[in-house]
N, C-alpha and C positions, 0 to 999 in steps of 0.2 A: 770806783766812785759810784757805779752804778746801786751799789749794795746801798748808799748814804743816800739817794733821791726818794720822796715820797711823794704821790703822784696823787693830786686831787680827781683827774683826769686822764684817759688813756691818751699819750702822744707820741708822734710819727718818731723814728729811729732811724737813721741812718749810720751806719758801721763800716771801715776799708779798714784795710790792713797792705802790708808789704811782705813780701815773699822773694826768695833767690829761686830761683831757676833750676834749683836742685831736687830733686824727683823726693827724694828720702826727707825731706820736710813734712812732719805730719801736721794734719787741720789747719785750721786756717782763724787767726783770732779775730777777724770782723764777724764769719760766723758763729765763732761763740760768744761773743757780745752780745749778736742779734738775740741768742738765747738766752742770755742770762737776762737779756734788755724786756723779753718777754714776760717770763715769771717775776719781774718786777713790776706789771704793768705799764709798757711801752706795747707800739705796733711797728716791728720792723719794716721798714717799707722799701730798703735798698741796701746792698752789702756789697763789696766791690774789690777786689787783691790788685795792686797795682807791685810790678817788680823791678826789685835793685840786683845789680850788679853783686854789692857785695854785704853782707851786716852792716856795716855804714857806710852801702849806700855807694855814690849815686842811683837815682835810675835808672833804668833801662832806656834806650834810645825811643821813642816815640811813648814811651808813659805819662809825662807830664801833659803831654796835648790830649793822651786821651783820659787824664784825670780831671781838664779841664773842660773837654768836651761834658765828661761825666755831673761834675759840679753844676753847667751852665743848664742841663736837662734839670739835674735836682732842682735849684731855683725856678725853673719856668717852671714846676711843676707846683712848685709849693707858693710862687706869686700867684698865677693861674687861681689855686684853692683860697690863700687870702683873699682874693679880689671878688671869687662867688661869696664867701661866706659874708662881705663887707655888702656887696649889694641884695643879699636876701635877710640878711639884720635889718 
């Protein structure tokens, strides 16, 4: 979908992916998002592998809290930048 966006403007990218706990897994496809998200004109600004147990899945035991830890940082950061850009408009 990335290849179908045209960007009037450069904007922020955030990219996860899921991964098994298996050594012989190669790269990782949040960071090749974040590239491809690049040479599209996007600014990746967070990439992040959270891991399942098995192809589908579930989780890994404490992944979910820390992809929500992860989620709640993304937002305070991008409220945080909303709320300067609203008050220097």
């Amino acid at each position: 979908w990335l290849a179908a966006v045209s960007l009037a403007a450069p904007v922020p990218l955030v990219t996860f992916d899921t991964h098994t706990k298996q050594r012989w897994v190669p790269g990782s496809a949040s960071r090749a998002a974040a590239k491809e998200g690049r040479t599209r004109g996007f600014i990746p600004v967070a990439s992040r592998s959270f891991y399942v147990t098995d192809v589908q899945g579930p989780l890994v035991t404490g992944e979910l809290e820390r992809a929500r830890h992860w989620g709640r940082s993304l937002y305070s950061g991008v409220s945080g930048s909303v709320r300067s850009r609203t008050v220097l408009d």
